[in-house]
NUMIFI-8329 format. One record per residue (C-alpha): residue in one letter; x, z, y. Coordinates in steps of 0.2 Angstrom, whole numbers, plus 5000, padded with zeros to 4 digits. Layout:
// residues N
AXZY;...
// end
This chain:
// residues 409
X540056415422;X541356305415;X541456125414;X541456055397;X543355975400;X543956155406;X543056225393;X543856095381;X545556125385;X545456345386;X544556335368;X546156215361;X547456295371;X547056445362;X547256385344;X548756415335;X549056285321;X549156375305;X550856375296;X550556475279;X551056365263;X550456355248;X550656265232;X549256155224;X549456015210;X549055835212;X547355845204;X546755975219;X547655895233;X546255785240;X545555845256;X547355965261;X548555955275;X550355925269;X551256045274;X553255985273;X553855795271;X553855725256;X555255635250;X555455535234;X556855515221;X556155345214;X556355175226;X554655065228;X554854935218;X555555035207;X556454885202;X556554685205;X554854635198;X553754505197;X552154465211;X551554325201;X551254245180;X552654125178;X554354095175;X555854195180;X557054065185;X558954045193;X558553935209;X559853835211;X559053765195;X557553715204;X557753685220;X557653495221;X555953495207;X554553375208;X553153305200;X554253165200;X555753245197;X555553385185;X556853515180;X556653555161;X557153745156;X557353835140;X556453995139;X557254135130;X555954275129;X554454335137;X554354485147;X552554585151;X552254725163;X553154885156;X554354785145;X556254795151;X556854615149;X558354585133;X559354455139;X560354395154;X559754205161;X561054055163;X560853915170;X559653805162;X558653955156;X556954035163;X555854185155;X554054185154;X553454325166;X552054415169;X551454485185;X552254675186;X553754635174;X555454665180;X556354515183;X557754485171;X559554505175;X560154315181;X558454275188;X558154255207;X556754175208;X554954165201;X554054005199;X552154045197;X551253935180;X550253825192;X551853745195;X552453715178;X551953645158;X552653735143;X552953615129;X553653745115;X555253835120;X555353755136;X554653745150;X554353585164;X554453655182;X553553525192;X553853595209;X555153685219;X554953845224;X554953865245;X556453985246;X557554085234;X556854245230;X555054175232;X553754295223;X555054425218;X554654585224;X556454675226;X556954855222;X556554985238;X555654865248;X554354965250;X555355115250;X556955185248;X557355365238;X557955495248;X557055455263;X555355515268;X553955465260;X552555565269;X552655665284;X551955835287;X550255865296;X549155725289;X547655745278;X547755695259;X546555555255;X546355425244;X547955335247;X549055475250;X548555555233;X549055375225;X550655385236;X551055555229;X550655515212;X551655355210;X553255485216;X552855575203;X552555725214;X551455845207;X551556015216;X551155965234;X551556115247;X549956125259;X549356225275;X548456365270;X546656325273;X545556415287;X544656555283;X542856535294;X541556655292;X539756645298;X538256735303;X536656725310;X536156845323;X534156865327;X533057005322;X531656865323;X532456755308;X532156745289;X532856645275;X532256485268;X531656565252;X530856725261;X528856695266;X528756655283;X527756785292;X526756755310;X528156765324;X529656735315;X530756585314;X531756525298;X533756525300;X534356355298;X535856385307;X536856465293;X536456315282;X536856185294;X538556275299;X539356295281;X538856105278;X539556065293;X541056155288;X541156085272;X541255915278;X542755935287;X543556025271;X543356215274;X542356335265;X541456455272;X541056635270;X539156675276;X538556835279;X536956805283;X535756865296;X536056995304;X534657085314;X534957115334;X535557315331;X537257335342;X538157435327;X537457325313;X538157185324;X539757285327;X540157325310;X539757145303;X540757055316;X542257185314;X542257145294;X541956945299;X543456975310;X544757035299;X544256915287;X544056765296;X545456635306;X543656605314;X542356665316;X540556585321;X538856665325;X537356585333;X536056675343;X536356845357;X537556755368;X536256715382;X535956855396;X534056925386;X533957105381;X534457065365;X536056975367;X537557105363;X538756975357;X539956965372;X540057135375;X540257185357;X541757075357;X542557165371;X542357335364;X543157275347;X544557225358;X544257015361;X544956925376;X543256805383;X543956675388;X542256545388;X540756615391;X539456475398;X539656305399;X538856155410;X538356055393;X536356025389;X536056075376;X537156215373;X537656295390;X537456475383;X539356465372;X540456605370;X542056595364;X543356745361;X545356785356;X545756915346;X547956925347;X548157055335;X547056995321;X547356815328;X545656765326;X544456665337;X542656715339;X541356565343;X539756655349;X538556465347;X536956465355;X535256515345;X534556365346;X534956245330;X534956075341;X536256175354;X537056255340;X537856105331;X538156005347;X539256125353;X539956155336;X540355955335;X540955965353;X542056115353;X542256185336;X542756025326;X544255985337;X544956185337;X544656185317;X545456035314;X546856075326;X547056235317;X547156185301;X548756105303;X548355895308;X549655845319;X548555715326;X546855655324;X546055815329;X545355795346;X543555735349;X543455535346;X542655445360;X542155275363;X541455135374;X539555105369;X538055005374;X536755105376;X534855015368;X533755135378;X533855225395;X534655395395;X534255545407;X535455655414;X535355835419;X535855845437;X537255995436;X537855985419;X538655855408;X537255795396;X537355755375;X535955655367;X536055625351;X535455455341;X536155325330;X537755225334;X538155055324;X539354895327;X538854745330;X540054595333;X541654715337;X540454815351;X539654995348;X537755015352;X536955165352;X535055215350;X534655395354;X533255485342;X531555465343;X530455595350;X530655765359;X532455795367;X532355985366;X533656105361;X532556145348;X531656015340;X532956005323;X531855875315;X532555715325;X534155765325;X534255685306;X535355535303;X536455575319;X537955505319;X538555525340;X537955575353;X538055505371;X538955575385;X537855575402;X539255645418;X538955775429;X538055705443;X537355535434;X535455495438;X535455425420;X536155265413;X534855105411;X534655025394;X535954875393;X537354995403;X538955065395;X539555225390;X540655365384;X540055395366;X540655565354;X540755505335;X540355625324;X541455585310;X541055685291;
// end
């Protein structure tokens, strides 16, 4: 049996980041990895504008302004935002300027309207600016053309999709995404919409896996439940196989009568590399490489509550490594304050789950109410982390600290 770190790093060191590009436009690039660094031919400013409403000024002209000394200007035009400026400033001259115009060939300076009072076509500046340049936002400040704009191995979000479409880039080359296919194993199991019938249990490990696959981006393929029959199980998990980058069952991986998984992966030519780990809930975890079909095989336990620990535990990190992040895709951990006393399992590294929220810069978590039990699903709602309990721990008192996992969706 594996510790959960050994087990952590076989599982990771087996994934091989995805390299395949593809194409996609702007409008469906939310969500992707870039695949290749972006560059821009347009500076940010695109040119010398203006941070504030005022008056593009020349500031030797101002420099020495007070209320008591005022500096009277003419003003030659009025420039708006999108609206190239005419004429060239002098000395003596400002332009009314609006926040976003480009400042006006001549002007160095921006004096916001707070400082000044128009009287027809001029203009009283009532104080001098701090510094030249002050409130001009120069051409490639931000950024300079040519150079790179985004780098490769980040996920587009919200700001990156703003980036992209301020450069005016509109075909965006991305990572392919993973292919994960999913099935249920258990002879036992129904569907939600089938009527439940003495004995049998309803599968809502399919269901939680595809959501949980959809929150970190990636669509599934599920193939259903797939009843405890070696060559039903063979030939659904040789189609999942050649389909999927991954593949993820639940159920059959335990040492029962009716658990075939592991040595149906062996016989379709996989390479075990995990096959129990010290973790409650989820010690009954198999995990597979297949080289030539470069595929990995997650075998999850049956049991929903062990199922999606082990799936936030050691699937999200080899998913997200796989889909191409350069960073961000290990588990995120951090220092908590545990509300309630914890227990531990004596020989393997224990995972309750709860509730975790800030309060004054520190992390608190509160565990679930109820039954801990690999498979009561129902307080298992609303989880957001989970607590870490070592090896060896005899549990950790209320008021004590701790390692946290954040699930993050």
């Amino acid at each position: 049996m594996l510790s959960v770190a050994d087990a952590e790093r076989i599982i990771l060191a087996a994934v091989a980041p995805l390299t395949e590009v593809e194409g996609v436009h702007l409008p469906d690039a939310t969500g992707r990895i870039l695949a290749t660094a972006v560059k821009s031919q347009l500076d940010f400013p695109h040119w010398d504008n203006s941070a504030m409403d005022g008056y593009a000024v020349r500031f030797e002209d101002v420099a020495d302004c007070a209320e008591d000394n005022p500096q009277a200007l003419e003003v030659i035009e009025e420039i708006a935002a999108g609206q190239p400026p005419e004429k060239t400033l002098q000395s003596g001259q400002a332009a009314r300027i609006f926040t976003g115009a480009m400042v006006p060939s001549g002007a160095d300076t921006i004096v916001m309207q707070e400082n000044t009072i128009r009287e027809g076509d001029r203009v009283q500046v009532l104080k001098s600016p701090k510094a030249l340049g002050e409130f001009v936002r120069h051409r490639g400040r931000f950024y300079q053309a040519g150079t790179p704009l985004l780098n490769p191995g980040i996920r587009l979000g919200a700001a990156e999709i703003a980036v992209l479409a301020a450069a005016q880039c509109n075909l965006i080359k991305v990572i392919r995404q993973p292919r994960v296919a999913i099935l249920s194993t258990g002879s036992e199991l129904v569907a939600p919409e089938q009527p439940l019938k003495p004995g049998q249990i309803v599968d809502s490990n399919q269901y939680a896996l595809a959501a949980f696959l959809e929150q970190l981006g990636i669509e599934a393929l599920r193939l259903g439940i797939v009843a405890d029959e070696p060559q039903v199980l063979r030939q659904n998990i040789r189609e999942a196989l050649q389909w999927g980058d991954v593949v993820l069952s639940t159920g059959g991986v335990s040492v029962g009568d009716y658990d075939y998984i592991e040595g149906i992966l062996q016989e379709l030519g996989g390479e075990v590399l995990v096959q129990s780990v010290a973790i409650k809930p989820g010690k009954p975890l198999t995990m597979a490489r297949f080289a030539k079909l470069r595929s990995l095989y997650f075998g999850l336990p049956g049991n929903p509550v062990s199922a999606l620990v082990t799936a936030w535990r050691f699937v999200q990190p080899a998913l997200l490594k796989l889909s191409g992040l350069s960073q961000g895709w290990q588990p995120q951990f951090v220092e908590a304050i545990t509300e309630l006393a914890l227990p531990a399992a004596p020989s393997r590294e224990t995972y309750i789950w709860g509730q975790v929220k800030i309060h004054e810069g520190r992390f608190y978590f509160n565990c679930a109410g109820g039954s801990f039990s690999s498979g009561n699903l129902v307080n298992l709602a609303q989880t957001n982390a989970c607590a870490v309990i070592p090896v060896g721990s005899p549990g950790i008192a209320a008021g004590e600290r701790l390692s946290l996992l954040l699930l993050s969706f």
